[in-house]
C-alpha positions as CSV (number, residue, x, y, z in Angstrom):
1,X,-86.8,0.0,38.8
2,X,-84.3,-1.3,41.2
3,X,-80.6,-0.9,41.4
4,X,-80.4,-4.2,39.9
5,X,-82.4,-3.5,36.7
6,X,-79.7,-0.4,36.8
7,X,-76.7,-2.6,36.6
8,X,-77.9,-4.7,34.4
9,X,-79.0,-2.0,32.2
10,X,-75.6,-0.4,32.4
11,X,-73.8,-4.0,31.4
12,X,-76.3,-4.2,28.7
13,X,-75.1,-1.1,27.5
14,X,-71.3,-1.4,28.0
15,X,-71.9,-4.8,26.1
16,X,-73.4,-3.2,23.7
17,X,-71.2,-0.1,23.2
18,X,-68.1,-3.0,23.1
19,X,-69.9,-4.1,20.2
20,X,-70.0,-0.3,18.4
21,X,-66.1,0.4,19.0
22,X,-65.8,-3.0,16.8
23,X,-67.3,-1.8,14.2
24,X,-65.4,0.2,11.0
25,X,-64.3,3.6,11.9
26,X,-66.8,4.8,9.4
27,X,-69.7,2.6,10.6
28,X,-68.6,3.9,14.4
29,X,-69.5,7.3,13.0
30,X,-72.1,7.1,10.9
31,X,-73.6,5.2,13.9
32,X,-72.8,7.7,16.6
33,X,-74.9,10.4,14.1
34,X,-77.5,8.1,14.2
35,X,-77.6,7.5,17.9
36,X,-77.3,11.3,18.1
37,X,-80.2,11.7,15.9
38,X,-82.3,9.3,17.8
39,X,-81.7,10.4,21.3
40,X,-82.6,14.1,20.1
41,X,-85.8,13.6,17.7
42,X,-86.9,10.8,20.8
43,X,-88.9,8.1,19.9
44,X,-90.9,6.5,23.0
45,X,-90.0,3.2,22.5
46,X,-86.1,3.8,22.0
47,X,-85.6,3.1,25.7
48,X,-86.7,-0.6,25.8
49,X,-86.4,-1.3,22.1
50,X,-84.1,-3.5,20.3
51,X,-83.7,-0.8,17.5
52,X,-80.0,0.4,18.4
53,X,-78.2,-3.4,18.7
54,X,-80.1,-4.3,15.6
55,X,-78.3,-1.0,14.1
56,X,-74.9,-2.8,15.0
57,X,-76.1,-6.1,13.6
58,X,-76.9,-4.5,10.6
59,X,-73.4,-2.9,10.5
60,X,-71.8,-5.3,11.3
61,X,-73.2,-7.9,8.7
62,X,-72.5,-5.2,5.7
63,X,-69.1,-4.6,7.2
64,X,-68.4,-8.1,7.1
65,X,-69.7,-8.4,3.9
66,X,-67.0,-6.2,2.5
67,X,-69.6,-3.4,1.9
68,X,-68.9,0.5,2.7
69,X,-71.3,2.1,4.9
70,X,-73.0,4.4,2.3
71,X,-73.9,1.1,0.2
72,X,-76.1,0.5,3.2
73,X,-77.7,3.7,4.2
74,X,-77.2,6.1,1.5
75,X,-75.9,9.4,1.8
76,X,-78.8,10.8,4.4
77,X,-78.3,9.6,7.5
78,X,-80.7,11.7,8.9
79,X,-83.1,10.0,6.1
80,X,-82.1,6.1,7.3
81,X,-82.6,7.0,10.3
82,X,-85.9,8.4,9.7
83,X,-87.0,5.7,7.9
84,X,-86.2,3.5,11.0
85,X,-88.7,5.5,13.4
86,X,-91.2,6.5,10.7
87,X,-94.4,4.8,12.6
88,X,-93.1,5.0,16.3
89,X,-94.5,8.1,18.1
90,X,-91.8,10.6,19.5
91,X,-92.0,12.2,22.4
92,X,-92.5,15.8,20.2
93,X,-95.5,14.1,19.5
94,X,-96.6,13.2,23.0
95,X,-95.8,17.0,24.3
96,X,-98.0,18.0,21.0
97,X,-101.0,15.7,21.6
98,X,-100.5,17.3,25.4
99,X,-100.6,20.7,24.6
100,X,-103.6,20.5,22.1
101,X,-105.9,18.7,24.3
102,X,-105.7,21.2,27.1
């Protein structure tokens, strides 16, 4: 990675952080617990995935739909989000499959 996949990365990001601070103060929030979530449970392909801005897209259409955030998701965020990453391997299961095959 060179420092030019860096700044684009980080344009990328602000770009898509502009997008976030658009949103609904409660659809900032509920996706900031989401983010949260995802960073610390980990799934591999977060990184270079399109999962997070498709997050915001999906906001963004229910908020401009007229629809509150919990018509969306539900009351479990923790759940939605879940249910987003249920087939991707995390990297808890990486360091498991490490740690049993030694």
């Amino acid at each position: 990675m060179g420092i030019r996949d860096i700044i684009e990365g980080k344009k990328q990001w602000r770009a898509h952080m502009a997008r976030v601070k658009a949103l609904p103060p409660d659809y900032r929030i509920v996706y900031t617990e989401i983010q949260k979530y995802l960073f610390k449970v980990g799934p591999v392909t977060l990184a270079g995935d399109q999962l997070l801005p498709g997050i915001v897209d999906f906001f963004a259409e229910g908020a401009a739909d007229g629809k509150g955030v919990v018509e969306l998701i539900g009351t479990d965020v923790a759940a939605f989000a879940d249910g987003l990453i249920k087939d991707a391997p995390t990297y808890a299961d990486v360091h498991r499959e490490a740690t049993t095959s030694t």
